[in-house]
C-alpha positions, 0 to 999 in steps of 0.5 A: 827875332833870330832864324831857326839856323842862328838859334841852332848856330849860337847854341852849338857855338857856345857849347863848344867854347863851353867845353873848351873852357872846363877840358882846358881849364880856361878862361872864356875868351881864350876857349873863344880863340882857340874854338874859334881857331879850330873852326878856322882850321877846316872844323878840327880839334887841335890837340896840345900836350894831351888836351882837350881829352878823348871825351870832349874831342869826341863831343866836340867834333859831333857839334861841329858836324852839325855846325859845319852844315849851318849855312851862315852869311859873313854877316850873320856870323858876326851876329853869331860871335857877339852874341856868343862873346856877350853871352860870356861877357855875362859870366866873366865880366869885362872892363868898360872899355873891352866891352863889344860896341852894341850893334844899334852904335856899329850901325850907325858907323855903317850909316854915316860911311854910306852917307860921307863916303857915297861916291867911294867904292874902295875904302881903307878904314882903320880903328886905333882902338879895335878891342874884339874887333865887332865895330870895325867888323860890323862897318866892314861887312856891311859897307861890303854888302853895300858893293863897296871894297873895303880894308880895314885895320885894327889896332889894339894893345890887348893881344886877348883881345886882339886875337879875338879879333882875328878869329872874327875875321876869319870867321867872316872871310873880312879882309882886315889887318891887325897890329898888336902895339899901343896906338900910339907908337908909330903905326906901319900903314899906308894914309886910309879914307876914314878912321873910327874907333870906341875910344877907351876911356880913362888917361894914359900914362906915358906922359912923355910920349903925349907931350908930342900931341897937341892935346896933351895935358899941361900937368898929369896925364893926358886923356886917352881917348883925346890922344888916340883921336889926334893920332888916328887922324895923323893917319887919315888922307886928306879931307879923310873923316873921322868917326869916334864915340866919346864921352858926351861931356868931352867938351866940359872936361877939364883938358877940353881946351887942348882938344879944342886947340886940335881941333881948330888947328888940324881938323873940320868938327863937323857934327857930334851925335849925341846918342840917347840917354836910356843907352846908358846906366848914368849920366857920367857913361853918356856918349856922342859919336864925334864927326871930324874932317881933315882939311884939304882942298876938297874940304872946308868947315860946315857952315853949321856944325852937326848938332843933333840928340838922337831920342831914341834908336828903337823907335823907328820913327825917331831913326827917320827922324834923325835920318831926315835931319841928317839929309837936310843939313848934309844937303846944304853943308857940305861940299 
């Protein structure tokens, strides 16, 4: 159940963004940006060749009284635009693979940073996929409110997407910087501590440019998801780790002898996590959460893999469950 405050906040947010949409005859997401952008700008109305009119300046600017007075934690925030993105995801669908990372996967992120990165107190993070910006948000804030210094970067070729992203993080006060580029051109940061992403699903089409991965398809396209993986690894530091959800079949596909070839060249596969069935409509849009690891001196292959089905992430005794499991095999696998 959400608060009083969070209820009130959602439904001043989405009327707004309502408004925006039919005075500036939008889509949702770009009336998201601009409210969003307004809130950002000390709660004003920016006007553009005469819009939004009189009318839904003068309604807007009494919503965003009342909301201006509705103290939010950063975090509750983010709670507030996925609720207000996926209430208009619901109206304008989006493809698959621009939906919102659900919240029950983020947390999961949060859980297994916590436990791989427990004695590091400054953390870079990048997302080579970062769509609207909710799974990196979601590790961001929360590893923040666990005293952690973090930075995170986003990478996306969808600017709509993007700027929904940048809105958010404003909206939060999230220290992140976000590149509009295809995440597989060469990316202008600095090695970071750990990479995650919701790898989009589907095949990429410049097959000249993937001829230069190790996952590369012998004929036809190469994965997407396969190539990002590979790339965003090139940008962790040594002995760095990698979270991705991927498909739950990625290793019975038919280009999975060049993932396996990668992985057992380049990195440690440490675990795969297997979320639960009832997540998702078919057997086909299962997803695993991949574990990977640089090699580096401080690094070297579990003595065994990670291998876990999580039965449920609603009962509470199933996530004990699977925390338990977790602590035993990290206790006596890792360095």
């Amino acid at each position: 159940m959400f608060s009083e405050k969070m209820e009130k906040a959602f439904e001043l947010m989405e009327q707004a963004v309502q408004l925006l949409k039919k005075s500036l005859d939008t889509s949702f997401l770009d009336a998201y940006i601009e409210n969003g952008d307004n809130l950002l700008d000390n709660f004003q109305v920016r006007v553009l060749d005469g819009k939004p009119d009189e009318e839904t300046i003068f309604e807007l600017k009494e919503l965003y009284k009342e909301l201006k007075q509705i103290d939010l934690e950063p975090e509750e925030f983010r709670r507030l635009t996925q609720l207000v993105l996926l209430k208009g995801n619901k109206d304008e669908p989006v493809q698959a693979n621009h939906q919102l990372t659900p919240d029950s996967i983020g947390f999961l992120f949060v859980f297994l940073m916590e436990q791989f990165y427990a004695e590091t107190s400054d953390l870079q993070i990048l997302d080579i996929s970062s769509g609207m910006g909710n799974l990196l948000l979601t590790v961001l804030l929360n590893l923040k409110l666990s005293k952690k210094t973090v930075t995170g970067y986003g990478v996306d070729v969808d600017d709509t997407l993007l700027s929904v992203a940048s809105v958010n993080g404003g909206l939060t006060g999230t220290d992140i910087k976000l590149f509009h580029q295809d995440g597989l051109q060469e990316l202008l940061i600095d090695p970071v501590d750990a990479a995650i992403s919701d790898l989009p699903i589907g095949y990429y089409p410049n097959d000249e440019k993937a001829a230069g991965f190790t996952v590369a398809a012998q004929e036809g396209h190469t994965y997407a998801h396969h190539l990002l993986m590979e790339q965003a690894m090139k940008y962790v530091k040594l002995n760095g780790f990698g979270f991705f959800l991927v498909p739950a079949n990625i290793f019975e596909s038919e280009q999975s002898e060049q993932l396996k070839k990668w992985i057992q060249e380049n990195v440690y596969l440490q675990g795969v996590i297997q979320l639960p069935d009832a997540m998702f409509q078919t057997e086909h849009s299962r997803k695993s959460i991949l574990i990977v690891q640089n090699k580096g001196e401080r690094s070297s292959q579990a003595k065994e893999v990670l291998l876990v089905k999580l039965a449920s992430l609603k009962e509470p005794e199933k996530v004990t469950q699977f925390f338990q499991q977790f602590e035993a095999w990290k206790s006596s696998n890792l360095k």
